[in-house]
N, C-alpha and C positions, 0 to 999 in steps of 0.2 A: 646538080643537087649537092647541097654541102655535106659536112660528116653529121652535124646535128640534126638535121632536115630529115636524112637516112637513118640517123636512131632515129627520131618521132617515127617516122614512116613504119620502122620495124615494130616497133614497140605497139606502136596503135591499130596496126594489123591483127597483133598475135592476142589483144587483152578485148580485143573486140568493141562494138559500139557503145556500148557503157559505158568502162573503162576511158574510151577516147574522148567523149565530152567532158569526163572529170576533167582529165592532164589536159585539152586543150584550154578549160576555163582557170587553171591554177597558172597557168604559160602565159594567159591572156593580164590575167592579175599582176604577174611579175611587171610585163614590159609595159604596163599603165604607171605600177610605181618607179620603174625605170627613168620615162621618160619624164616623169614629174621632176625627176632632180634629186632622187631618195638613192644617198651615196657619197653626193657629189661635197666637193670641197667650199662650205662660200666664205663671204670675208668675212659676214659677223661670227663665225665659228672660231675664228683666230683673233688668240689674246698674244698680246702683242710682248713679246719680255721684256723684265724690265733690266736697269742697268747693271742689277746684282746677277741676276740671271745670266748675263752676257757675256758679264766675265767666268761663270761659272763655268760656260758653255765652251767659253776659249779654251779652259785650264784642258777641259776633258771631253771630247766629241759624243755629243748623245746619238739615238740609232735615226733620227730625221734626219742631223750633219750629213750623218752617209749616205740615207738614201738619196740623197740632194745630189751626193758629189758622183755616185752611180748615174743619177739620170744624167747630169751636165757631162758624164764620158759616155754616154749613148748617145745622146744628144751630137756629139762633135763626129761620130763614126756616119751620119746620117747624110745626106746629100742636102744641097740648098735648099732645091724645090719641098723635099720633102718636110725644110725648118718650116716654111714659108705655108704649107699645107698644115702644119700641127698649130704656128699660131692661129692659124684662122678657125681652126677647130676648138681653140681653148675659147671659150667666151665667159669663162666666168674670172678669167685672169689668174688662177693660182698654176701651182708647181706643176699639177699633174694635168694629162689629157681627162679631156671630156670622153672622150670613149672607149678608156680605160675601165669605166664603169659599166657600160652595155654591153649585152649579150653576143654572143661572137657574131651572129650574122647581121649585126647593127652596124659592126666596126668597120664590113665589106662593104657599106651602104649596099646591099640589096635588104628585097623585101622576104620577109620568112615563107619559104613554099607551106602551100597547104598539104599535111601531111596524108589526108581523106578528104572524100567528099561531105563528111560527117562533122565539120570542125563549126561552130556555131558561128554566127553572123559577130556577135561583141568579140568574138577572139580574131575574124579578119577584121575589123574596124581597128582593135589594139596593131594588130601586126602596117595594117596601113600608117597608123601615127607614126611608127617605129622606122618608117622608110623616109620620113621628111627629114628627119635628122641630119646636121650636118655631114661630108664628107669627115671621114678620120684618116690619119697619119696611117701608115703601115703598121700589121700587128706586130706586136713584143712577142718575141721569144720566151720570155721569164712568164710563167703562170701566176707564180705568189701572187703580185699586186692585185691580179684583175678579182681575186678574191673577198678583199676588204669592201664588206657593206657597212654605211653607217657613216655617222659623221667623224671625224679625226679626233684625237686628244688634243686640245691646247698643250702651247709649248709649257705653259705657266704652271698648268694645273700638271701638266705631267710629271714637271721638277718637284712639287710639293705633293704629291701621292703618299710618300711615306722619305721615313730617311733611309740612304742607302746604305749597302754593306760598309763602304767607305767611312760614311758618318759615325756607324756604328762602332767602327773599330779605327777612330779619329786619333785615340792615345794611345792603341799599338802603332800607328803609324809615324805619329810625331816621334815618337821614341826609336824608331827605328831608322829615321833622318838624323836624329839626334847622335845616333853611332855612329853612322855613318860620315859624320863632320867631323869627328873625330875630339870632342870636349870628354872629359874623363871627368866624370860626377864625384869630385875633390875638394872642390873650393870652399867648403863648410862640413858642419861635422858637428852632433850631438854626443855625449855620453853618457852612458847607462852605465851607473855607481851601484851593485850591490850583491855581486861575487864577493868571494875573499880567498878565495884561489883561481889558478888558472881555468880559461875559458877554453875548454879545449870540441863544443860541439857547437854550430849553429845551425840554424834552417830556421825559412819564411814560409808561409804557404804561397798557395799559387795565385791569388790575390794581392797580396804582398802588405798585407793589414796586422796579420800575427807575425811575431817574432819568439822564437822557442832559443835559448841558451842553456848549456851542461858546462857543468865543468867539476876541478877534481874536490871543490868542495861537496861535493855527491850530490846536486842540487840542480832541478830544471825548474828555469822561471820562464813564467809567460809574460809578453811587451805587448800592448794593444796599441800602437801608432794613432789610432782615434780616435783611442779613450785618455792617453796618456796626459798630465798639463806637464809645464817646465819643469817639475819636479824630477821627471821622469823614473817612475817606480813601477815596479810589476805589482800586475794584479792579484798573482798567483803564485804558489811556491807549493813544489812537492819535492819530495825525498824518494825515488822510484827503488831505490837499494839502498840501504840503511850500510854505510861507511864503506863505499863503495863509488869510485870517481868513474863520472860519466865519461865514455869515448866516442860516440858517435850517435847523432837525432837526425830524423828526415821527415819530413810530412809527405804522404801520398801524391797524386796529381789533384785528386779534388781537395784536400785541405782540409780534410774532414777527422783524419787520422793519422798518427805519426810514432815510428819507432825507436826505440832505446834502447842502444847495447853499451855495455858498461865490464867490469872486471868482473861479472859474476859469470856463469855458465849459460845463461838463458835469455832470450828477449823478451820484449815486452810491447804489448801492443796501447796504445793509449787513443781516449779522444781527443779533438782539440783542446775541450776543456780542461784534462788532465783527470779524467777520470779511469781506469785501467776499465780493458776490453778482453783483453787474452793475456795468460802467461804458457810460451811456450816450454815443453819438454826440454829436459837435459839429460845428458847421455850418464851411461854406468862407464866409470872411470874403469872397472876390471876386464871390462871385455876390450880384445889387444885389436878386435878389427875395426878401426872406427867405421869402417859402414854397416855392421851391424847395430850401434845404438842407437837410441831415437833425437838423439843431441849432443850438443858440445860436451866437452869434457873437460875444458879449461876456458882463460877468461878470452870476454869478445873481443877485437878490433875495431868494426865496424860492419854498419847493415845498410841496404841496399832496397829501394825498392824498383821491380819489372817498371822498365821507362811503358810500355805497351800493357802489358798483364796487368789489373788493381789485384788482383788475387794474389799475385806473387811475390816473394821479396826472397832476400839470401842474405846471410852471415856468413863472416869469415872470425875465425881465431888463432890460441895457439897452439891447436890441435893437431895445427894439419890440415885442416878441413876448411871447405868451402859447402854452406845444407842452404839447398833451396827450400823455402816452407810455402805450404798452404796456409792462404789466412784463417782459412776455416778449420784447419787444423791442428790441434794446438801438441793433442801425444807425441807426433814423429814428424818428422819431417819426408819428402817426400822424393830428394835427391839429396846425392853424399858428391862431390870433388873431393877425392883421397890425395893429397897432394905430398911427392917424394922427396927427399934432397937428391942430388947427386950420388952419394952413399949408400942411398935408398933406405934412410934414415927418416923419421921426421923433421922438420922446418914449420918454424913459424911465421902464419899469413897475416902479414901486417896492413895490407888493404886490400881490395879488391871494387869491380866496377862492372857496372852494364855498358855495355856500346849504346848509341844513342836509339839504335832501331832493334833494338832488344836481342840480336844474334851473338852475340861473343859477352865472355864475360876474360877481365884482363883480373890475374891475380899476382901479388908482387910477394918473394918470400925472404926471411930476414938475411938469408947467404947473396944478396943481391941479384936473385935470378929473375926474370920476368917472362910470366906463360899466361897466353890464350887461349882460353878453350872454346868451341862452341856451346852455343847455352841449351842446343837440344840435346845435347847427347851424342854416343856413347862417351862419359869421360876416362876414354882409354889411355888417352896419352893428348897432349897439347897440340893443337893446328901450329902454335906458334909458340917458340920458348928463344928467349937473350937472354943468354949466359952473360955474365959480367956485367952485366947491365951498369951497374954500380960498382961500386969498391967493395970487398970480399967482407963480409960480416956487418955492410952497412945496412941498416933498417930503412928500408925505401917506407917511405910515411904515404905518399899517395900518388897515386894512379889515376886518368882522367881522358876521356874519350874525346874525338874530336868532331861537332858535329857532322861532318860523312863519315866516320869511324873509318876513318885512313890513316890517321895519324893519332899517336897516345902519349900525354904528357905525365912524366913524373918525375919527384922529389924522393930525394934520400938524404942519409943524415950524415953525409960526406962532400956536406953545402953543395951541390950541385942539383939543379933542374935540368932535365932532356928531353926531348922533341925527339921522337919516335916516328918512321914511317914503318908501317904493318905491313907493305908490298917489298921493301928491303930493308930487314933488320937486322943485317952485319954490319952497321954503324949507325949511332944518331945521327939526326938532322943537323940540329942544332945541340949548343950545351953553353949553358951560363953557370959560370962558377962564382967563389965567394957569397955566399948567402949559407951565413950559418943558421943550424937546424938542430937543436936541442930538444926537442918534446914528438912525440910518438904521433901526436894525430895534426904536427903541421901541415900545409898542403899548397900545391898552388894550381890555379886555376885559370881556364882560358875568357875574357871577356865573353858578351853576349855575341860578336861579329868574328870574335876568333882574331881581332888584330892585335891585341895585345894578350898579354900574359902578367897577370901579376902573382905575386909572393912574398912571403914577409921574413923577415930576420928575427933571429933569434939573440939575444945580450950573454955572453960572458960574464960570469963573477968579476967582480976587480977592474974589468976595463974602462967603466963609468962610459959604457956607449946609448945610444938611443935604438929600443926597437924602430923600424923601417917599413914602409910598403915599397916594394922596388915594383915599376912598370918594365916589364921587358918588351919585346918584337915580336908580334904571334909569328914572323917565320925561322926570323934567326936568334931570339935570344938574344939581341943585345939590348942592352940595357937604356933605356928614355929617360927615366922620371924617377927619382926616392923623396918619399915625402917621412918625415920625421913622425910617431906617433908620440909614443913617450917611451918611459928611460925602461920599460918592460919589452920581453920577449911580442911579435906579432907571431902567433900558431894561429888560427882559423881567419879562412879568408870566405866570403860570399856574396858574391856579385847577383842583385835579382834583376832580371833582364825586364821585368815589367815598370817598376816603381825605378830602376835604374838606377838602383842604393849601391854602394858597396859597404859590410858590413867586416868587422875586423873582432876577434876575439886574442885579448892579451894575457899573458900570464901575470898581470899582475889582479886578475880578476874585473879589468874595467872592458866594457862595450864599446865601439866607437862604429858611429853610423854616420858614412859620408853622402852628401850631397850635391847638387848642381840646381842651383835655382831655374838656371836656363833649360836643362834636358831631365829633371828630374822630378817627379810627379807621387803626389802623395807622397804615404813612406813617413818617414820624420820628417818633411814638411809641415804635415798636419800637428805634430806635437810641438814641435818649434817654434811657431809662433805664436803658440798659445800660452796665455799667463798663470802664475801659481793659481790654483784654484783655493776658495778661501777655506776655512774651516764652516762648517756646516752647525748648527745646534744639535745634540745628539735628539733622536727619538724617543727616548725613553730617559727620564728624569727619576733618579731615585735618591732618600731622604730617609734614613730612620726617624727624624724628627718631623716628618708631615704626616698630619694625621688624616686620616680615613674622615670625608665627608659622606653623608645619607642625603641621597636630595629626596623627601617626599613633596609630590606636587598640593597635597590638600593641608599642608601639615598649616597651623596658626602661624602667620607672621609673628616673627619674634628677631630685637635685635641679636646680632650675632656680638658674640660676647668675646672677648681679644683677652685669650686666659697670659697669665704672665710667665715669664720662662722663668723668674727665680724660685716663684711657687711651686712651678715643676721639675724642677731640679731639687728642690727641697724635698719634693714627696719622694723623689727618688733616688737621695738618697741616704732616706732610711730603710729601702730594700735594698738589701748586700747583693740577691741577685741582679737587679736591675743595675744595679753601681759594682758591679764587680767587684766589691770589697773581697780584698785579703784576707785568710786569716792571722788572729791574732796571736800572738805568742797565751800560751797558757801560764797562769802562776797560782800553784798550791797545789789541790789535787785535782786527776785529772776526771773526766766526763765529756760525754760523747762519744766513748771510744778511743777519745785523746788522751794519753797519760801526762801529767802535768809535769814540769820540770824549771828549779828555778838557772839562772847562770853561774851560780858556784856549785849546785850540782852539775852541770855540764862541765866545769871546768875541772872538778874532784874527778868526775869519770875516766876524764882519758891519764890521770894521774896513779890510779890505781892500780896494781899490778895484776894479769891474767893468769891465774894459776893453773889453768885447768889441763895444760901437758903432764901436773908432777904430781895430778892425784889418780890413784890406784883404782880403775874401775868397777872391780869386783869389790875392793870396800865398798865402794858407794853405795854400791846396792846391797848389799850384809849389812848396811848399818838400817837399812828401812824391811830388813824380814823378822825380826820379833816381832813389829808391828804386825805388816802381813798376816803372822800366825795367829795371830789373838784376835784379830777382824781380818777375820778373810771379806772379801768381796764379791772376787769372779767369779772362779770355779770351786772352791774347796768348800763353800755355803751348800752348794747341789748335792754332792759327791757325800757330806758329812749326813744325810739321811738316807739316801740311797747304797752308799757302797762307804762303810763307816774306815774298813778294813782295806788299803791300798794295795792292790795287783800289780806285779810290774811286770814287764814283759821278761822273758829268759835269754833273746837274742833279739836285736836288731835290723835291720836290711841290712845294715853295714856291713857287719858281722858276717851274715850268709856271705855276700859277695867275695869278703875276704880268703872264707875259708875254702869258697869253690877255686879260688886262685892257686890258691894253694897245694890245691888237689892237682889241677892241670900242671902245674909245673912240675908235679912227682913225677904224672904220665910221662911228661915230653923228656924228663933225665932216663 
């Protein structure tokens, strides 16, 4: 008896004679639609691929390839007789066995034992049919297959179900062949004219459609790449600090939001649109322990956002300090890095950075020293600190992580860039010299693949040179590639790994955004080859001389009458208001308020001599009190029937005060 035979047998014992004619009529059901062919593979079930499909299939094995190539290596482990017993068994001609699909005890060619005497006559007639069946190959091993009921997917329709992840993400991957070949998205280049000082911030979102520019004209514009035509003008312009040069922008991961630190004390959170969202707290310059205030205390560097955390970001200044903030937080911040000199003085933090998996934050300070901290905590002291890093009082400008955060790239303003290992940092990797570096927030930066390194040069007064993009060796720093930009300083550099732009910020206030026709997608492509867009007719039309129409619908027809403009400029002007007439000089006397005056009066006037320093004030007024006495007016009319006879006082306040002086001073001798 088989193992199945022996479950029926157990089971229809224990559920009793009820129970057993259900399960033997539902067992009887099965191997009726068994035997019918309900399962099996036929040919009209298979669409045939076409020749797009085939190549498709070549580039990349679908999961039939393999089950194919799985059965052809069982197939070869198998003995002859046994090949020779499986074709005879396939009668429908496809891939699979025919009795792959029936029941285990079909596959033995035996007949299903009667589990009771109780089992109905239709369910041995099914178990009889079930026994004519051909002989089958030896059972499989593998269970999965023998599972599948139903008839198969076409190859056709299974390619076309939906598009694949692959599909979906068609232009991260072209783009990432495209580095991989090594073309550097150079060969063209737009510029954005409308700085008028140094460009010293940029950032893209994460889409690579907006473009945000600062610089030390206090001033962030927004670039729309797909709204933009050949004019190439921002849409938008704000002033985030009123005389106050921008140092450093970033937009979040979603691109929704983006921060601003600048020479003032405090960030700033903004929307895409340029709308503000938060102003954070700034610290009290009196209190001597910067961990206890809620903020900086002098001006920013630059600001950061958590590569992992949306909630997180961090500022650096020149405080000393490195504050991680809450977004939602806007009074205090929520971590302090106290950071020391040598002397255990303060130092100022000229940049700092996230590792790429959110653990370490690298901070660089103007004595040329460079320290690691972890970014959980406790900031007791540095995992990692390079003394000398740099030349003694150079201002290292930027700091830059490597995607494994193994290694950290930076610039200082003793023209050299270094390549940093974090597993031993008793000597750089690499180091490329001559690249001069004048401006605070120049930087350079590792391509999207890490094979190259670029950075830009900075111009000398007087030497009539050209700013530069130098290409160097993501391992050694030696130099590939300088491409000329113009006769200005290159400070900000921005390579976006999607649109695979490289974006360049100059100190002469001009943009430049490079491209590659062949590996470079959107981005200022989209504005590039778009034409000036025309002028538009404005919306609204306005005319002091168009007059106001009434339309009544029942009103009598009546010609419309075409009044004449000399007419009405004639009626207009003889209104002085309406004709803004002057007024006119008066002659004779005056009215209105106006006193009249003719031109040899004016000219007698300034001729005539001012006497009025050499007359005697108190005459002046003695010569008009006979009058007074003889007409009184004010007071002395009241007074003459009331109090005829004048009182005069005996002493004065004055008086009093004098003589009590007088008195204390007796005391005090």
């Amino acid at each position: 008896m088989t193992t199945v035979a022996m479950c029926m047998h157990v089971a229809l014992d224990y559920r009793g004679s009820r129970t057993t004619r259900k399960m033997a009529d539902e067992w009887a059901a099965l191997q009726a639609l068994v035997s019918g062919g309900f399962g099996k593979r036929t040919k009209s079930s298979f669409v045939a691929p076409s020749d797009t499909d085939t190549a498709k299939l070549a580039s990349k094995p679908l999961p039939q390839q393999a089950t194919h190539k799985a059965v052809q290596q069982r197939k070869s482990t198998i003995p002859h007789d046994a090949h020779h017993d499986a074709d005879a068994d396939d009668d429908d001609g496809d891939e699979e066995d025919d009795d792959d699909l029936r029941p285990p005890n079909a596959r033995r060619n035996k007949p299903i034992p009667p589990a009771s005497t109780s089992i109905s006559t239709s369910a041995t007639a099914a178990a009889t049919t079930t026994t004519t069946l051909p002989p089958s190959k030896p059972a499989r091993h593998d269970d999965d297959d023998d599972g599948m009921v139903g008839p198969p997917i076409a190859l056709a329709e299974q390619h076309d179900d939906g598009p694949s992840d692959n599909a979906s993400n068609s232009d991260d991957d072209n783009a990432d062949a495209d580095f991989k070949s090594g073309i550097l998205p150079i060969s063209n280049h737009i510029q954005l004219l409308d700085h008028t000082k140094t460009v010293s911030a940029l950032t893209i979102d994460a889409s690579g459609s907006r473009l945000l520019t600062g610089g030390h004209d206090d001033d962030v514009k927004f670039w729309d790449f797909q709204g933009m035509d050949a004019t190439f003008r921002p849409f938008r312009t704000i002033e985030p600090f009123e005389g106050n040069p921008i140092r450093d922008l970033q937009f979040n991961q979603s691109g929704s939001e983006f921060l601003i630190a600048s020479s003032v004390h405090f960030p700033r959170l903004y929307d895409r649109d340029g709308v503000i969202i938060q102003e954070y707290a700034k610290g009290d310059p009196y209190i001597r322990d910067p961990k206890h205030t809620k903020g900086h205390v002098a001006s920013l560097t630059c600001c950061r956002w958590h590569p992992l955390d949306r909630k997180t970001f961090m500022t650096a200044s020149l405080d000393s300090t490195i504050r991680i903030w809450d977004v939602e937080n806007k009074k205090s911040q929520i971590k302090v890095i106290n950071i020391k000199s040598e002397r255990g003085g303060r130092t100022a933090i000229t940049s700092a950075c996230y590792s790429n998996d959110g653990k370490m934050i690298a901070s660089s300070a103007q004595e040329g020293v460079i320290r690691i901290w972890s970014s959980g905590g406790p900031f007791l002291r540095p995992t990692h600190t390079i003394l000398s890093a740099h030349m003694a009082n150079a201002e290292i400008t930027s700091t830059v992580f490597s995607l494994d955060s193994q290694r950290l790239l930076t610039r200082a303003s003793d023209d050299t860039v270094k390549l940093w290992d974090l597993r031993n940092t008793s000597k750089a990797l690499a180091l490329a010299r001559d690249l001069p570096c004048s401006f605070g927030e120049a930087n350079a930066i590792f391509s999207p693949t890490e094979s190259v390194v670029l950075a830009g040069t900075s111009v000398r007064k007087g030497e009539g040179q050209h700013g530069k993009l130098v290409v160097l060796d993501g391992n050694t720093l030696r130099p590939l590639k300088e491409v000329s930009v113009n006769e200005s300083s290159v400070v900000k550099i921005l390579w976006h790994p999607k649109i695979n732009q490289v974006v360049l910020g100059t100190g002469s206030g001009a943009v430049f955004v490079y491209y590659d026709e062949r590996v470079s997608v959107r981005g200022a492509l989209s504005c590039a080859s778009k034409g000036v867009r025309k002028n538009r007719a404005p919306d609204v039309i306005t005319n002091a001389n168009i007059e106001a129409v009434i339309h009544n619908p029942n009103a009598v027809l009546k010609e419309e009458v075409h009044r004449k403009t000399k007419r009405r400029l004639e009626r207009i002007r003889k209104d002085p208001i309406a004709s803004r007439k002057p007024d006119m000089p008066l002659s004779g006397p005056g009215r209105g308020g106006k006193l009249g005056h003719t031109i040899q009066a004016g000219m007698l006037q300034s001729l005539i001599k001012d006497t009025t320093r050499s007359e005697d004030p108190r005459e002046a007024i003695l010569r008009h009190a006979e009058a007074a006495k003889k007409h009184p007016y004010w007071v002395d009319r009241a007074y003459q029937e009331t109090q005829p006879d004048p009182v005069f006082a005996e002493a004065v306040y004055e008086d009093d005060t004098e003589e009590q002086w007088e008195a204390n001073k007796k005391r005090r001798q």
